[in-house]
N, C-alpha and C positions, 0 to 999 in steps of 0.2 A: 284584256287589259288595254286600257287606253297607251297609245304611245305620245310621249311627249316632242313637241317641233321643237326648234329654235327658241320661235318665240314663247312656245309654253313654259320652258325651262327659265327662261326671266321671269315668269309673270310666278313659278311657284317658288321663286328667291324671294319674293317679296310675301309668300302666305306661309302660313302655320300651323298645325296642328298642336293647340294646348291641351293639355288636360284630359287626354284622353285616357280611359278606364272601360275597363269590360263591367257590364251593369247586366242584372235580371231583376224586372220586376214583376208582381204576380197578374197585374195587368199589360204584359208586353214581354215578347221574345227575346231571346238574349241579344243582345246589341251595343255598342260600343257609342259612350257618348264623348265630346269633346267637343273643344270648343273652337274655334276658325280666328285666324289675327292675322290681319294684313300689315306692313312695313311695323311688326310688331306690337301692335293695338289690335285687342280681342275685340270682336265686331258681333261675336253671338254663340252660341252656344247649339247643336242637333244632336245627330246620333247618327247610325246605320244599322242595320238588322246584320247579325253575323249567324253564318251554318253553324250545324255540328264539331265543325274542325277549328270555329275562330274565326273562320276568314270570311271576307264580302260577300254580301249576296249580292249579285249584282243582276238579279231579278223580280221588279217589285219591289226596287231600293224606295229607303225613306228618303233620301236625297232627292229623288224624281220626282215624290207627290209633296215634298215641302222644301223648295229652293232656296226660300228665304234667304240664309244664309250666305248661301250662292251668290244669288241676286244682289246683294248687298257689298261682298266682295267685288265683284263684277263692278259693281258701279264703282267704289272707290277705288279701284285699279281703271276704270277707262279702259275693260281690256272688253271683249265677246265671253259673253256668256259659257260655251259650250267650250272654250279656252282654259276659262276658271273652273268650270268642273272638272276636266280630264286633269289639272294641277292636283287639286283636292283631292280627289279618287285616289293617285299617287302617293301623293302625300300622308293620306292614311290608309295606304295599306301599310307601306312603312310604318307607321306607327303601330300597327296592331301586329306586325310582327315583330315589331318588338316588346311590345306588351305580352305576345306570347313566348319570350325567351326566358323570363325568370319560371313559368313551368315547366319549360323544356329543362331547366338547370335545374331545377330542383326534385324533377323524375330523373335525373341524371343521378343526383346526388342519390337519392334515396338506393338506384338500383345500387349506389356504387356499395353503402352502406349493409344491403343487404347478401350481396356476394359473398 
């Protein structure tokens, strides 16, 4: 897991993760898309490849072979590159673990149901 400085922690006050949702499609792995907003203005739209369990791959990530997104946050913050990712990475883990809380509730629910 990337740790955040000082100044990374400013620099992901001003990003975003919008709209993010767990997606399969029959041409690609399960994977989380959503969208990236700097000083809240959405600036693009990617994804990330997600395991077995939901969570980041962080081997052979889609972020690496297409930065765009990145790149483009990056510039409109004036901040280093490698800055704005370790925000982002952050940023949406939180978000996918909270995308995976409504089926944790809901296998909650169900055992509660079934007891």
């Amino acid at each position: 897991m990337h740790q955040l400085n000082t100044e990374t922690v400013a620099i992901a006050n001003r990003l975003g993760i919008v709209n993010a949702k767990f997606a399969e499609d029959d041409d690609m792995p399960f994977h989380v898309a959503f969208e990236v907003s700097v000083d809240g203005e959405i600036i693009g739209g990617t994804l990330e490849w997600l395991d077995e369990d939901h969570d980041l791959v962080r081997n052979d990530c889609h972020l690496d072979i297409n930065p765009d997104v990145l790149r483009t946050a990056a510039d409109r913050l004036d901040e280093d590159y490698s800055d704005v990712y370790s925000a982002v990475v952050q940023l949406l883990q939180a978000a996918v673990e909270e995308l995976k809380e409504p089926e944790q509730d809901l296998a909650g629910e169900m055992f509660t149901e079934l007891a």
